[in-house]
N, C-alpha and C positions, 0 to 999 in steps of 0.2 A: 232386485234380483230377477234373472229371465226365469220365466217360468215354460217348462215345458210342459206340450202338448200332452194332457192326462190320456191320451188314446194311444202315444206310443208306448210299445210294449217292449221288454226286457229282447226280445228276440230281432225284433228292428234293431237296435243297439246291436246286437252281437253278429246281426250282416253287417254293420256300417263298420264299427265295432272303433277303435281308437287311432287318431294318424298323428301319430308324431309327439304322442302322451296327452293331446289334447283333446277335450270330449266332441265329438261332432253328432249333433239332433238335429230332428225335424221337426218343421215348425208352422202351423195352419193359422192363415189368414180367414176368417170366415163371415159373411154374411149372407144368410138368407141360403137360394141358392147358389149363389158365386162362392169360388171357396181356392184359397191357392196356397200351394206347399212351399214348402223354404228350408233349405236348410244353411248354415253356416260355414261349410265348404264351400269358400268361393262365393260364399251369397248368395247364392245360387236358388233360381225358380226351376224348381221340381215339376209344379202340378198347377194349369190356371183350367177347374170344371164350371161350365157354362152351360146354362140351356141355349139345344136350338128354336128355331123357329117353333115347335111344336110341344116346346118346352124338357125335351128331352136330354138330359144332361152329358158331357163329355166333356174329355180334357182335350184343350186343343193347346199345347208344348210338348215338343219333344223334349226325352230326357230317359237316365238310364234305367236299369233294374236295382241298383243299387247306387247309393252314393262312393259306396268304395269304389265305383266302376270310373269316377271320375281323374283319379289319380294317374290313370295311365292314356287319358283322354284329350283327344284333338279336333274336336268337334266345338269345344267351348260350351255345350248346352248351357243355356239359362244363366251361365256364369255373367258377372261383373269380372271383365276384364280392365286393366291398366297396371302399371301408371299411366302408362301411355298406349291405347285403344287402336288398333289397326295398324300399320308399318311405319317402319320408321327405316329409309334407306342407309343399306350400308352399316345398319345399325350401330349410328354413329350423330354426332349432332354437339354443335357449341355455342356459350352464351358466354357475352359479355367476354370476347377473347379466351375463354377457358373450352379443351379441348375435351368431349365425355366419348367412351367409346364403351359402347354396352356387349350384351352375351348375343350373338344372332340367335334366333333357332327357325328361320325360315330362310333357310338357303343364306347366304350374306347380312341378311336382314332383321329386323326386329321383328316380330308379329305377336300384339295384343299382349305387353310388358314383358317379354321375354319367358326363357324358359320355365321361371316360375313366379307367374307372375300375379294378377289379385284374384285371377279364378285357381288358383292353387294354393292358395293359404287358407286357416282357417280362423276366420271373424271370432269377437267376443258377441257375446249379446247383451247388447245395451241398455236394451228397452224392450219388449215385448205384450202387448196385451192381443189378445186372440178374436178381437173383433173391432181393431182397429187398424193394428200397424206392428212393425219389428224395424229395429234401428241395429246394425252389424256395424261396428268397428275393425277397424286395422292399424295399426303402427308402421307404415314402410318407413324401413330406417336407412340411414345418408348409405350410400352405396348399394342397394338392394337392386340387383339387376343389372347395376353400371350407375343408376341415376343417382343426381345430387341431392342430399338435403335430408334431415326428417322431415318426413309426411304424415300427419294422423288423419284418417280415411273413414267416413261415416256413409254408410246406405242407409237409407230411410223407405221401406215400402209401405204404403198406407192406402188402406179402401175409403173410398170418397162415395158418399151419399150411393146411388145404385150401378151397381155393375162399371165402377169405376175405379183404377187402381194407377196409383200414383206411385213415382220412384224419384228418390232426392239423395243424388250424388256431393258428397261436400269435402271439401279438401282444404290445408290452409298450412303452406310448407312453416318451418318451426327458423331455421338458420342459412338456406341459401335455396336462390331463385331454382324452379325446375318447370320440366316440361308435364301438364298435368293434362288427361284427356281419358276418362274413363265412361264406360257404357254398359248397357246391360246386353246381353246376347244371347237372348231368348229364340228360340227357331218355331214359328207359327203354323199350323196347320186349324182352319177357323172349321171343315168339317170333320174334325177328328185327329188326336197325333197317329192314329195308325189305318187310317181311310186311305194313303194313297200317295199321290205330287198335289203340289199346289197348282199344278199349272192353268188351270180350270177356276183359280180364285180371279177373282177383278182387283186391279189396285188403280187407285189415285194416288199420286204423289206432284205437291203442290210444291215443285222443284224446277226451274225451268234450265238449270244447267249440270252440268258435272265437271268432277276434276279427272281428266285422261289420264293411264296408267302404261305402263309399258310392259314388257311380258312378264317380269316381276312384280307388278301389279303394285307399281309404284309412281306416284302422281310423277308427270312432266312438269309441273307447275303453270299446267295451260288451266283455263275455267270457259270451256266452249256451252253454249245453246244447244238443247234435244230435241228442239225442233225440224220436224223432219226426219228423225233417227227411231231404231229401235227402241231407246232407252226414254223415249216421249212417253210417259205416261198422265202428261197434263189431262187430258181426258180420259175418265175410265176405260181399260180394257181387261181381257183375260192376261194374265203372266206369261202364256205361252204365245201368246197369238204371237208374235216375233222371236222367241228366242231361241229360234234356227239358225237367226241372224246374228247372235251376238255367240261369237267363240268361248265356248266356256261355261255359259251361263253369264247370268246378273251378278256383279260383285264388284260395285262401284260407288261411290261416293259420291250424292246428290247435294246441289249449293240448294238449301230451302229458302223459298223466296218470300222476300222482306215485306211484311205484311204492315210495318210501322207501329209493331207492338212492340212495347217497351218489356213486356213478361214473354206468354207464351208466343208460338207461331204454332198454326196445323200445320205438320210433315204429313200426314197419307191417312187414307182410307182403304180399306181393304173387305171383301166380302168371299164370304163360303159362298162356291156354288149349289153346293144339295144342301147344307144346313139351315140357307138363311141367316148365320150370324155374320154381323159385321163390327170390325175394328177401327177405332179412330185413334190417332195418336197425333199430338202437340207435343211441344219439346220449346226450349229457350238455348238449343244448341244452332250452330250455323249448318251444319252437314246434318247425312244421315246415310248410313250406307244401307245398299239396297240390296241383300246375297242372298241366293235361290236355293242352297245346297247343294253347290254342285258336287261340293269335294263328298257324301254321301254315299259310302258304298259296303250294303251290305251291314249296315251297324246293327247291331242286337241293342232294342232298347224297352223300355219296360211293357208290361203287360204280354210280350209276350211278341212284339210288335219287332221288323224289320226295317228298319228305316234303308230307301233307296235312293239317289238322283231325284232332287228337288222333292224330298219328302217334308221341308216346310222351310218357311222364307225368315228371315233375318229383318230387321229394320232399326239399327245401332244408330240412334243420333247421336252425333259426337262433333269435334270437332274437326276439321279437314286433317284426311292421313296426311303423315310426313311435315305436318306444316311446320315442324322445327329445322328443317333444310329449305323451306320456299317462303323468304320474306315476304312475297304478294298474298300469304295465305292470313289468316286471323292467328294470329300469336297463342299460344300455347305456354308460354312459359307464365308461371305465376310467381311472385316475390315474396319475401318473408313480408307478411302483414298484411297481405292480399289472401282472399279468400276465393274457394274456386267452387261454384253450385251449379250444377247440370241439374235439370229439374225435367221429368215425362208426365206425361198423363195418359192413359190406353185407356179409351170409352166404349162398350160393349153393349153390342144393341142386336135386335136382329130384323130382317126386311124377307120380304112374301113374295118379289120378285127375281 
């Protein structure tokens, strides 16, 4: 049985209070000083509090004043979105001569499983102990959104040895093939969720192409080189030093490059400028998208905090957007007896320069 957090109080409940007759709580990851909230809406990371350099602790995720806040929410905070993670053109797509035509809600398009999709449901909980790990299930059933198939849907969050946290996506369709691609979509701010923009953070991202998008912000099915481009972040830099140059902001899908590991690959490094902390993330996915916030404007989010334009950055390893319409892409669809495991790891450290 999941046990919950003996620190939430009767009055937490009655903000969050019940969606849809099902209970939704919060739920603390904790060791030492690291310590990160969760709740089962959506699966959702609430709260990741870290020392900085000086050992001074802060939450560095955006995220709301309430969980109820999420229901009418499009921002995705911290959600586990899918079935299918990022767009899907035309919000439309076929396997095996059979024709699927899903619900858009992004103009024409599909965008991160449809109108309600796995950051709008509410998880069972599986598993829980409070200084290890929380395991959230879901049931998507054959039609849910347009897609084929039962789906039983497992998140796995687990702290690993110091200041390390792990997320283990797993899926394994039950009676006909589908398209499976889920991510977590956390928004980063490494000196604080309410300090500011990132634009002053440093990223590495150990990605040396991308997949180009068209003004729908839907792959072409080209996979070009960043070399020479704004979107080159093969050597450290600040997030803004270029992003005058890219229309829109950053919100693009990076090919992670093949490092000839059979498990993880590093996708990115990333550093607070005034805090000192820095972030590392690995993943066993082929993509990772890289978004600034740009669509940010004016959100009311917790503590009290206004989230603005690039008030914290995105890093969804997933599989390439749209790849169920671009055969050149890495296949997405998974078969009954196939199992489908996305696996992160975010290592938290901090540096004095």
């Amino acid at each position: 049985m999941a046990k919950l957090l003996p620190l939430i109080l009767l009055s937490v409940f009655a903000a969050i209070g019940f969606v849809h007759g099902n209970e939704v709580g919060i739920y603390e990851l904790r060791r030492g000083d690291f310590s990160i909230k969760l709740t089962n809406y959506g699966a959702t990371i609430l709260s990741v509090i870290l020392p900085d350099k000086n050992g001074k602790l802060d939450d560095v995720v955006l995220s709301f004043p309430s969980v109820d806040d999420f229901k009418s929410d499009r921002t995705y905070f911290g959600n586990i979105v899918g079935r299918v993670a990022n767009r899907i053109g035309g919000a439309q797509f076929g396997i095996d001569g059979v024709f699927y035509k899903l619900i858009p809600n992004d103009g024409k398009n599909l965008l991160h499983g449809g109108v309600k999709g796995f950051g709008d449901v509410i998880w069972k909980v599986e598993s829980y102990e409070n200084d290890s790990h929380i395991t959230f299930t879901h049931d998507s059933f054959d039609g849910e959104q347009g897609f084929p198939g039962d789906l039983p849907v497992s998140v796995t969050y687990m702290l690993i040895d110091t200041n390390k946290l792990g997320v283990k996506m797993e899926a394994k369709p039950s009676n006909k093939p589908t398209p499976v691609n889920i991510a977590q979509h956390a928004y980063w701010n490494l000196d604080g969720h309410s300090s500011g923009d990132i634009l002053s953070h440093k990223i590495k991202l150990f990605a040396s192409k991308i997949t180009p998008v068209d003004g729908e912000l839907i792959p072409t099915g080209e996979i070009v080189p960043v070399a020479g481009t704004p979107f080159d972040f093969l050597t450290p830099r600040e997030i803004g030093s270029q992003i005058k140059n890219v229309p829109g902001g950053y919100d693009i899908n990076y090919v992670v490059d093949d490092t000839g590991s059979e498990h993880f690959k590093k996708v990115a490094e990333v550093w607070g400028s005034v805090s000192g902390r820095k972030m590392e993330l690995w993943s066993n996915q082929p993509g990772v998208q890289f978004y600034t916030g740009n669509q940010l404007k004016e959100v009311k989010g917790k503590d009290g905090a206004v989230y603005k334009e690039y008030a914290g950055l995105c890093l969804e390893t997933q599989g390439f957007p749209d790849s169920v319409n671009h055969p050149n892409f890495p296949s997405q669809i998974v078969t009954p007896g196939q199992s489908y495991m996305h696996a992160m790891v975010y290592r938290f450290t901090t540096h004095s320069d």
